[in-house]
TORFIMAR-159781 format. One record per atom (N, C-alpha, C): x, y, z. Coordinates in steps of 0.001 Angstrom, whole numbers, padded with zeros to 6 digits. Each point is the difference from the previous one (the first is absolute). Layout:
residues N
[atom [X,Y,Z]],
...
This chain:
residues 202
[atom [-123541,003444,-028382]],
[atom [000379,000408,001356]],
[atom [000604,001399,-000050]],
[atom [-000344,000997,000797]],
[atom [000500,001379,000059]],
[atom [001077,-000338,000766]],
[atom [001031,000935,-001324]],
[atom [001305,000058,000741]],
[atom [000248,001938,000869]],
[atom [000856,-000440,001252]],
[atom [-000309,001384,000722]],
[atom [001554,-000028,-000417]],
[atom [000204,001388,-000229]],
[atom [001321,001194,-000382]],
[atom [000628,000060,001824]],
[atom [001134,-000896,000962]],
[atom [000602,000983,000472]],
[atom [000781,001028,-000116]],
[atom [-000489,001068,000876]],
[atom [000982,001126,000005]],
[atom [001364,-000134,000078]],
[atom [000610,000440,-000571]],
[atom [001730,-000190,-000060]],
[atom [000652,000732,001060]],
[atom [001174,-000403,000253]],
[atom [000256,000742,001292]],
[atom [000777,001638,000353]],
[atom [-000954,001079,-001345]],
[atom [000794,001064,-000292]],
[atom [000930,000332,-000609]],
[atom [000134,001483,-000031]],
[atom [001148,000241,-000164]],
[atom [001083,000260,000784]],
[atom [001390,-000946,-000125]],
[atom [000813,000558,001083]],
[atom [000835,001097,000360]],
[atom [000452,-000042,000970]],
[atom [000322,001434,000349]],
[atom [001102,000471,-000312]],
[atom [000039,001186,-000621]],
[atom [001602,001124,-000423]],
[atom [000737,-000152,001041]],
[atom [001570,-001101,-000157]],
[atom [000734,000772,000823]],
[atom [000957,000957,000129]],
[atom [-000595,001281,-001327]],
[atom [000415,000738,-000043]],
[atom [-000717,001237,000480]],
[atom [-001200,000034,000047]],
[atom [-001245,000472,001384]],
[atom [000229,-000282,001179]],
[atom [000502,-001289,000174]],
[atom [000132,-000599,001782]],
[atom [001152,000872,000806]],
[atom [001247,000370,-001330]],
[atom [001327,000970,000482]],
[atom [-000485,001090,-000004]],
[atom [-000566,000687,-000592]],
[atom [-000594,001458,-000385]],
[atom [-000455,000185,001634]],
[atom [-001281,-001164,-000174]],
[atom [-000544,000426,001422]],
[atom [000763,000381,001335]],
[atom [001035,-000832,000083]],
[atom [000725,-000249,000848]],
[atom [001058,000845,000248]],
[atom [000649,000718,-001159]],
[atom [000941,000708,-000046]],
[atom [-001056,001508,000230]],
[atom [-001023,000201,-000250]],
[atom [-000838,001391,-000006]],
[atom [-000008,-000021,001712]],
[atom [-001048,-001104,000319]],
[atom [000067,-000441,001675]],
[atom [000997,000802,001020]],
[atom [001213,-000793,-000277]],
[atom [000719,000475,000673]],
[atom [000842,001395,-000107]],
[atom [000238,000638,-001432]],
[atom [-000184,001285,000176]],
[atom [-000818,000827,000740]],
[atom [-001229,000183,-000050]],
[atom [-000978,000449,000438]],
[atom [000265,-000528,001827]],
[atom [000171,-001027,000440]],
[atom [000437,-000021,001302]],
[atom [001402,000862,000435]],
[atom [000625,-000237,-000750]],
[atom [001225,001117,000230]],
[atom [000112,001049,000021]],
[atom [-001081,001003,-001100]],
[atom [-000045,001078,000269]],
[atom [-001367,000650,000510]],
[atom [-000622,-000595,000488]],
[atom [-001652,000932,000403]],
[atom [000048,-001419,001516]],
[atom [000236,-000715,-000078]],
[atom [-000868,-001178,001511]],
[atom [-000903,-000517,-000577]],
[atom [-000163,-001038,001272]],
[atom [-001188,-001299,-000365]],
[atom [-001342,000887,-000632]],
[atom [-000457,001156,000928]],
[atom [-001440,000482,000057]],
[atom [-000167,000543,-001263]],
[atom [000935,000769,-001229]],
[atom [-000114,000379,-000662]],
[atom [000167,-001125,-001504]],
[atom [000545,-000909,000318]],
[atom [000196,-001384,-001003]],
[atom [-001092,-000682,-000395]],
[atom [-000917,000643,-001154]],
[atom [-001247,-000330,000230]],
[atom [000017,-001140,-001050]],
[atom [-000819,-000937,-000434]],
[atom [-000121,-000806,-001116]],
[atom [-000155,000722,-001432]],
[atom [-000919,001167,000210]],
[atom [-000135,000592,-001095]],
[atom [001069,000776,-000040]],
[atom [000924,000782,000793]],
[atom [001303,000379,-000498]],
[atom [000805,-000295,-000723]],
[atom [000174,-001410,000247]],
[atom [001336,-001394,000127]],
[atom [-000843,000016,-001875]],
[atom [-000995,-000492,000171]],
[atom [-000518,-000219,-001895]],
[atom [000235,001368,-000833]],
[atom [-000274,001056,000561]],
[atom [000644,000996,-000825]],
[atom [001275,000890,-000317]],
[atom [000782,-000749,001140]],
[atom [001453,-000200,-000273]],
[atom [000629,-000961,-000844]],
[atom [-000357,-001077,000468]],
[atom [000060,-001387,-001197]],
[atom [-000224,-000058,-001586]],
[atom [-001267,001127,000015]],
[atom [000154,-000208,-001332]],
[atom [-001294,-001197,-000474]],
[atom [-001313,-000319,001198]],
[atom [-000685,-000766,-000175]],
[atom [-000869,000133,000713]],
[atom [-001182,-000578,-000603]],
[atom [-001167,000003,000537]],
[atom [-000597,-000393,001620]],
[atom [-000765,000257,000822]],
[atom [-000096,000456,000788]],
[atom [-000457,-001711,000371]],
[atom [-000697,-000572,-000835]],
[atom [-000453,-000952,-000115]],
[atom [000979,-001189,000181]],
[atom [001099,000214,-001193]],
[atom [001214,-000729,000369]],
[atom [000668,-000180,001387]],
[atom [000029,000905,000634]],
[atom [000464,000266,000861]],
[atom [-001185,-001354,001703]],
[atom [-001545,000456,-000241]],
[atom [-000216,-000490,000774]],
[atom [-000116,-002042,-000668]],
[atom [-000036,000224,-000933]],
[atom [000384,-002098,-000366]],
[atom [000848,-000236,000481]],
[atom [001285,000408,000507]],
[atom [000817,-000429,000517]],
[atom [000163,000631,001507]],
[atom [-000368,000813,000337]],
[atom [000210,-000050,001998]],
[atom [-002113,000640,-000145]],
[atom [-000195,-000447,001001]],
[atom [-001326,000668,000218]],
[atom [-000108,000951,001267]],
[atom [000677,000135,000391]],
[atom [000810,000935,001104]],
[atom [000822,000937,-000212]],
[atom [000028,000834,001023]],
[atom [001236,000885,-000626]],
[atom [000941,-000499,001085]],
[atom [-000227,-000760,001274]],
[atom [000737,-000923,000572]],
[atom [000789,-000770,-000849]],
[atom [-000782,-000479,-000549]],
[atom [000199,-001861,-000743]],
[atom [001137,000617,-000908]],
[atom [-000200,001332,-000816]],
[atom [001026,000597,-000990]],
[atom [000952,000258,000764]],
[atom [000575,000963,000820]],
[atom [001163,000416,000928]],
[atom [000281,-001113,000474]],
[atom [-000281,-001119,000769]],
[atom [000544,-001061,000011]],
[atom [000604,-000886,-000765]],
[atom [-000256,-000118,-001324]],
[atom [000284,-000194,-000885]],
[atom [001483,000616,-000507]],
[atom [-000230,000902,-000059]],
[atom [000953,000961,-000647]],
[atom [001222,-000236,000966]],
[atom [-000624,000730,001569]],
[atom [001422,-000202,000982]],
[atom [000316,-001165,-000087]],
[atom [-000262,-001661,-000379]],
[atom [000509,-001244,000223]],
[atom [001186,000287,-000974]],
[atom [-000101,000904,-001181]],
[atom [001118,-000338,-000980]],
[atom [001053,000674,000839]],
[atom [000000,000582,001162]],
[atom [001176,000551,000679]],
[atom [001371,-000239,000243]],
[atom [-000670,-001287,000409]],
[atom [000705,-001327,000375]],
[atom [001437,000159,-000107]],
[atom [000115,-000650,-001763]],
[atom [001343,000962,-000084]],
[atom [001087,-001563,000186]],
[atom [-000257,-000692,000983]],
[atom [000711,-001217,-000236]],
[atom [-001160,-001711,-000130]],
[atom [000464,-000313,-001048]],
[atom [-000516,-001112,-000465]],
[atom [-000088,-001429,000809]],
[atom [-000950,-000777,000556]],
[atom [000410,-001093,000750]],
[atom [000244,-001028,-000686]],
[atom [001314,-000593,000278]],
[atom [000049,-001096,-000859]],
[atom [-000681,-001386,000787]],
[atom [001284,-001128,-000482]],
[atom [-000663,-001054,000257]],
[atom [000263,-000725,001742]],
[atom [001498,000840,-000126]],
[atom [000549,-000426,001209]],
[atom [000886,001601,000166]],
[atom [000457,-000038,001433]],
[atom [000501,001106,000092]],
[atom [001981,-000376,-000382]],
[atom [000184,001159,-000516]],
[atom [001691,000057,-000270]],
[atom [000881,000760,000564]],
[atom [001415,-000877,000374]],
[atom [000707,000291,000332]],
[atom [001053,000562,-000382]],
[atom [001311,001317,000811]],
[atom [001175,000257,-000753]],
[atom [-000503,001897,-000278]],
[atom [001404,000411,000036]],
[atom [-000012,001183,-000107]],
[atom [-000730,000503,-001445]],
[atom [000287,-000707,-000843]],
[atom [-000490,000327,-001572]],
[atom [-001874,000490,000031]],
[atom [-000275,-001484,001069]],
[atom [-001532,000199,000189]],
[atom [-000443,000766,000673]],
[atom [000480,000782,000820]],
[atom [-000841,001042,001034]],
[atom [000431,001187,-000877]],
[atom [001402,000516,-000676]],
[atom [000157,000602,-001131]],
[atom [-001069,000264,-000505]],
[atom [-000461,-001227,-000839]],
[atom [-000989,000057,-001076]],
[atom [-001328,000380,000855]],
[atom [-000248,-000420,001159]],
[atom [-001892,000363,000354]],
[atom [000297,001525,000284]],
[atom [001164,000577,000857]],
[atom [-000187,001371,-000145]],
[atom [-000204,001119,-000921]],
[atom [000784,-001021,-001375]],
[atom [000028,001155,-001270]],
[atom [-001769,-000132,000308]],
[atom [-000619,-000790,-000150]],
[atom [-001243,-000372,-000720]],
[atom [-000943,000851,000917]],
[atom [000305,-000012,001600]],
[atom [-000940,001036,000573]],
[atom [000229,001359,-000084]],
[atom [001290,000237,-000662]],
[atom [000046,001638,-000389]],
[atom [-000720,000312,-001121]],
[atom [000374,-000509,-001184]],
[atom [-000873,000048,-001479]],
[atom [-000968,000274,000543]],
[atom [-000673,-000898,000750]],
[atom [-001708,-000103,000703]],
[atom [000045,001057,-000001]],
[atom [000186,000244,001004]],
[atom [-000465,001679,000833]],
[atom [000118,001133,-000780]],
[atom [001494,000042,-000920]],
[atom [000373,001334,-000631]],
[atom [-000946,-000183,-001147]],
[atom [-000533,-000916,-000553]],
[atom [-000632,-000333,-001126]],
[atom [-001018,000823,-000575]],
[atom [-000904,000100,001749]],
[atom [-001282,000747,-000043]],
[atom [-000448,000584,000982]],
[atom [001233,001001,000667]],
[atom [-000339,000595,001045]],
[atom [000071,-000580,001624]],
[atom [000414,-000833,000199]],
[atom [-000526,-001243,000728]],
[atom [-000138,000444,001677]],
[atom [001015,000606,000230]],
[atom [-000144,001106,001177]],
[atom [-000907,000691,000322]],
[atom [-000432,000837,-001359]],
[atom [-001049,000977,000166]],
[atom [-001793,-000418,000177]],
[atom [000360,-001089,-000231]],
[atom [-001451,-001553,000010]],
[atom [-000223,000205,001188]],
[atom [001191,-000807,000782]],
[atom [000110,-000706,001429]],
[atom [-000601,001379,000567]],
[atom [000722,000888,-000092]],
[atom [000081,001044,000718]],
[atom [-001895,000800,000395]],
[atom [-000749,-000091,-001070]],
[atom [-000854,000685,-000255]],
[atom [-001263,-001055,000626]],
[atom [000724,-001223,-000090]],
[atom [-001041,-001403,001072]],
[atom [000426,-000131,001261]],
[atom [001081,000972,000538]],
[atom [000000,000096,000934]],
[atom [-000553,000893,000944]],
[atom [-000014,001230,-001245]],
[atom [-000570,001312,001076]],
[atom [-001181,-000343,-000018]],
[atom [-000925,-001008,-000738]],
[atom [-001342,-000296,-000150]],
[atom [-000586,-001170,000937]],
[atom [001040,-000282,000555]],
[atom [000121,-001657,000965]],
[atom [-001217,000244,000829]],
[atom [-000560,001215,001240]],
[atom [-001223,-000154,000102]],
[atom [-001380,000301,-000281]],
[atom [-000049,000110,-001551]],
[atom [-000890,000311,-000800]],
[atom [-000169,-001391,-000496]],
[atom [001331,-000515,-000457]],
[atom [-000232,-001377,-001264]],
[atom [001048,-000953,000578]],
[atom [-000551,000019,001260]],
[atom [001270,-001618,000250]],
[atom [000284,-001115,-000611]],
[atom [-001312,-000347,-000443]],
[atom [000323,-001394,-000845]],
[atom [000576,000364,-000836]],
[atom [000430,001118,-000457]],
[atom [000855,000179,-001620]],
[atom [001438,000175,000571]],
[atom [000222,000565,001400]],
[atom [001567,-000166,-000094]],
[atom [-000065,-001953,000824]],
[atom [-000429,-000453,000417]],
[atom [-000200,-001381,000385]],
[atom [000593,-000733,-001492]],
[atom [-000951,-000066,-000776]],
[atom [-000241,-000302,-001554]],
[atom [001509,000489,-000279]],
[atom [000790,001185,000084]],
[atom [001393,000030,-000460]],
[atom [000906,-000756,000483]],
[atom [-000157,-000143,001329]],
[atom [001347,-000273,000886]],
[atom [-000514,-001987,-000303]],
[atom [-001134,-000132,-000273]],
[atom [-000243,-001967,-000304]],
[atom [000570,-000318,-001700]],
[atom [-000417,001271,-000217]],
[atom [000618,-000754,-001685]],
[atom [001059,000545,-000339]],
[atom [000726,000734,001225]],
[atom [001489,000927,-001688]],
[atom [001079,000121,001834]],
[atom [-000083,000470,001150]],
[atom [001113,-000163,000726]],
[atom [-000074,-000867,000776]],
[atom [-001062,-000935,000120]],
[atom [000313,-001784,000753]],
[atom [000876,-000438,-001070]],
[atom [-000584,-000206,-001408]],
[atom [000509,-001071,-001314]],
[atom [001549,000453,000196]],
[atom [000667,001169,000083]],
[atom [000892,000375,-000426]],
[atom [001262,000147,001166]],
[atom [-000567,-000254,001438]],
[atom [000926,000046,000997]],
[atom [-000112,-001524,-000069]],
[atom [-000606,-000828,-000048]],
[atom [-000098,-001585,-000117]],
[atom [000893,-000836,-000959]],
[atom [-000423,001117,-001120]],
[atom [000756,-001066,-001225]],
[atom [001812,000343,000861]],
[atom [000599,001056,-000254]],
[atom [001556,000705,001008]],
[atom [000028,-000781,001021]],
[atom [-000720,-000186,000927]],
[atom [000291,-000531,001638]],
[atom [000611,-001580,-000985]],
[atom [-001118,-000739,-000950]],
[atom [000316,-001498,000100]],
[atom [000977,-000222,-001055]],
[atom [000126,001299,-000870]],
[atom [002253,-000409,-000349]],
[atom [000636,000324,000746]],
[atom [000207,000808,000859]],
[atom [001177,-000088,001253]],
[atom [-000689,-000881,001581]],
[atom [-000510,-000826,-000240]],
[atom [-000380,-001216,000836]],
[atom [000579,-001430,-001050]],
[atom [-000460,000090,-001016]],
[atom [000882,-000619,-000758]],
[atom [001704,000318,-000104]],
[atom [000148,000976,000099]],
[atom [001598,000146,-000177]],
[atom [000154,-000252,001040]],
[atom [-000929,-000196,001119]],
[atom [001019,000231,001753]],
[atom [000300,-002204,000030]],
[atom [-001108,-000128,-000360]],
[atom [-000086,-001866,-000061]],
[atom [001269,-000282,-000801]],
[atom [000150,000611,-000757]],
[atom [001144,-000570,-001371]],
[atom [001369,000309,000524]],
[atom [-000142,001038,001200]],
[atom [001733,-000009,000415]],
[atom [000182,001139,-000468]],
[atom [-000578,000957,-000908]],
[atom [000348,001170,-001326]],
[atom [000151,001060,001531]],
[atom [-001028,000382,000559]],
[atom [000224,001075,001158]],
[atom [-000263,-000791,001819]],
[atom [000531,000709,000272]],
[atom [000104,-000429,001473]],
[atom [-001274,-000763,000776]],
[atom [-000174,-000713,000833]],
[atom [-000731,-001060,000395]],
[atom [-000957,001256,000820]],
[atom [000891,000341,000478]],
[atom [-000785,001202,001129]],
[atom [-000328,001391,-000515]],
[atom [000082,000021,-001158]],
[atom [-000507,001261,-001272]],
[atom [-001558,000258,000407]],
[atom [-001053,000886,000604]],
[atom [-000422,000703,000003]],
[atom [-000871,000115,-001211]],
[atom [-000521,-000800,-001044]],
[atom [-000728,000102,-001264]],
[atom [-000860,001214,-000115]],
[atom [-000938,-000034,000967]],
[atom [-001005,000862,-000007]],
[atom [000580,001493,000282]],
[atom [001153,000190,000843]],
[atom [000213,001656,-000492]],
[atom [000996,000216,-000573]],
[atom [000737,-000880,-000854]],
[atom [000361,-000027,-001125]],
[atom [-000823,000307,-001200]],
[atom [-001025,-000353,000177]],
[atom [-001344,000197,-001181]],
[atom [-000337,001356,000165]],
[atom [-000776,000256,000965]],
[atom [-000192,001645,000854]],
[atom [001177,001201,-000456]],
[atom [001411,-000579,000366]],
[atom [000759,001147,-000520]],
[atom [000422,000015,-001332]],
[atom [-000308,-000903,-000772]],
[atom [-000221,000284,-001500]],
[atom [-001135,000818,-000582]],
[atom [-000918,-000467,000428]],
[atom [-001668,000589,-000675]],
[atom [000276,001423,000653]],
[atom [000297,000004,001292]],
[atom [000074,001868,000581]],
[atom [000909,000425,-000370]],
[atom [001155,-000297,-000755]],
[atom [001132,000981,-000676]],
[atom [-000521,000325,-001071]],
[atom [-000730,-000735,-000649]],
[atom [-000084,000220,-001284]],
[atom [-001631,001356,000033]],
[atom [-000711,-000222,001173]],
[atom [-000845,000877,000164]],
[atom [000469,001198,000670]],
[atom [001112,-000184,000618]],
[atom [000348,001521,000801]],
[atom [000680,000890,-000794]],
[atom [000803,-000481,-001208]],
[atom [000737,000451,-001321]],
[atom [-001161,000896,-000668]],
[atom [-000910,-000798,000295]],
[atom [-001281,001137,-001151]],
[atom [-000496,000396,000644]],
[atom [-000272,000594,001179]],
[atom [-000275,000623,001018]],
[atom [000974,001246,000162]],
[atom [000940,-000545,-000015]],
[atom [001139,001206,000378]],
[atom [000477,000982,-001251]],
[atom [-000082,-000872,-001315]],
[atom [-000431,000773,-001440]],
[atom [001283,-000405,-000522]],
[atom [000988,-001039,000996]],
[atom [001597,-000365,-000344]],
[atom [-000435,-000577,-001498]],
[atom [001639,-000091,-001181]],
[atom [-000035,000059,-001032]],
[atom [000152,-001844,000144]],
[atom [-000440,-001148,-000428]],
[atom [-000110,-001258,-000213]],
[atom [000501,000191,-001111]],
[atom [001252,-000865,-000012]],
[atom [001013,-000616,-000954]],
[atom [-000562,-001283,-000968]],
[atom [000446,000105,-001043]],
[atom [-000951,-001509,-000691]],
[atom [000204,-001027,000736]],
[atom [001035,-000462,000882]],
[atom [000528,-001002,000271]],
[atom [-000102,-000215,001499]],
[atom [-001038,001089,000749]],
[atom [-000302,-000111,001175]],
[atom [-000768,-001513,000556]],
[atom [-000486,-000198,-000368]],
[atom [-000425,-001435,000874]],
[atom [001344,-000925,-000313]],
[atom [001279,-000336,-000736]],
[atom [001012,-000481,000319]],
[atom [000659,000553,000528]],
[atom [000130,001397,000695]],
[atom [000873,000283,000609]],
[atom [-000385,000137,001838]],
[atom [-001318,000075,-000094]],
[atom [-000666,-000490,001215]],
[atom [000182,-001313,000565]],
[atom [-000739,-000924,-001091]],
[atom [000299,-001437,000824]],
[atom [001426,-000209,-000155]],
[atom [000674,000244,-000604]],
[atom [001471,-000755,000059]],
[atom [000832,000886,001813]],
[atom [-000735,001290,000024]],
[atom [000284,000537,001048]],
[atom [-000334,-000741,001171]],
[atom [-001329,-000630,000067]],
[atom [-000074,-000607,000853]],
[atom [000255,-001138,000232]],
[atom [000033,-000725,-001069]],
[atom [000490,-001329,000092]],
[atom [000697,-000120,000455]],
[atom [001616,001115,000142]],
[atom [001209,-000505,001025]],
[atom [-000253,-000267,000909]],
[atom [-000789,000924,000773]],
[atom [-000279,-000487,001299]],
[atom [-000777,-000788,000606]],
[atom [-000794,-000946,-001255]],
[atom [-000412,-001099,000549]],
[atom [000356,-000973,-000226]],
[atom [001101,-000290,-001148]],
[atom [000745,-000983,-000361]],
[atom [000570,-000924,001110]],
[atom [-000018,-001162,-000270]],
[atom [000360,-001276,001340]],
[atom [001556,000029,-000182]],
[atom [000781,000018,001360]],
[atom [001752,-000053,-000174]],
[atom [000337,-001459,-000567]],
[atom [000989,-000197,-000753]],
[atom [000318,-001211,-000280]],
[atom [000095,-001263,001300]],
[atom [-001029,-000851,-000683]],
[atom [-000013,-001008,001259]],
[atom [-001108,-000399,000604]],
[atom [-000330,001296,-000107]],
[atom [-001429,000390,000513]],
[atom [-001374,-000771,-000278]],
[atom [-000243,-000924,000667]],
[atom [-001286,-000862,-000689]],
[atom [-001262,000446,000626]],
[atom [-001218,000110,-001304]],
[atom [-001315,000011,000300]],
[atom [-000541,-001185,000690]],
[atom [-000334,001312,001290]],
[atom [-000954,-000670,001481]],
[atom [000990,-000131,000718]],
[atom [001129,-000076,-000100]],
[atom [001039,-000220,001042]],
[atom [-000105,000937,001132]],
């Protein structure tokens, strides 16, 4: 009986190519725009074949999408968390984001391109500033349930005036302190903190 050889299922993929790509990507969006971010750029920034490059996005959509998802910047867990420590912690995590790799200068360059390439600032604002005003809104919705801040706390522009301080600071060219996202939320937290007594939903 002839025995048939299946094919094996390749070789798998560098994920030390997958960062390359990704980290070239979004350079190249930061400093030239979408139109100039070509696939064959991104591979000869990387440091890899052109080829490499299309096995893994076959688009130069599919790649910039890609790349901008790592924007993100805050991680979803399993459930959302509550308490000053935790909104602390997601802000450090959306600054790293941004300062990491330009992250401003991204947004910025999919914006002036918005009616050329809408789906690519669409594609930003679904994978990196929905994820990231969502994950913030549902720890201080959690802190507002737990009693931690006021029943009648305002979550959502509480969220808003975090993410826009921290964008109007790099805008304005102000010097960011290491310790700026604790000195932000703890700023704001006073004033949303619940008075003693004070019960959530009351």
């Amino acid at each position: 009986m002839e025995v048939k050889h299946q094919r094996g299922p390749g070789r798998p993929r560098n994920p030390e190519s997958d960062a390359r790509i990704v980290e070239a990507c979004l350079g190249l969006l930061a400093e030239q725009g979408y139109d100039r971010c070509s696939m064959e750029a991104v591979a000869a920034r990387a440091g890899v074949t052109r080829a490499t490059v299309y096995r893994r996005h076959p688009t130069k959509a599919h790649m910039v999408t890609a790349a901008v998802s790592s924007l993100a910047g805050i991680e979803e867990g399993d459930g959302p968390e509550s308490g000053l420590a935790s909104v602390i912690g997601l802000m450090q995590q959306f600054r790293d984001s941004i300062e990491g790799c330009d992250g401003l200068s991204i947004a910025s360059s999919l914006y002036v391109q918005r009616e050329q390439h809408p789906e690519m600032l669409e594609e930003f604002r679904d994978r990196v500033v929905h994820p990231c005003r969502r994950r913030l809104m549902a720890a201080f919705e959690a802190a507002r349930e737990s009693g931690q801040v006021s029943p009648g706390a305002d979550v959502e522009l509480a969220t808003d005036a975090l993410i826009g301080g921290l964008l109007a600071r790099h805008l304005a060219g102000v010097e960011m302190p290491e310790d700026w996202a604790e000195q932000a939320v703890r700023g704001l937290w006073r004033g949303l903190a619940a008075e003693p007594g004070e019960a959530a939903g009351g």
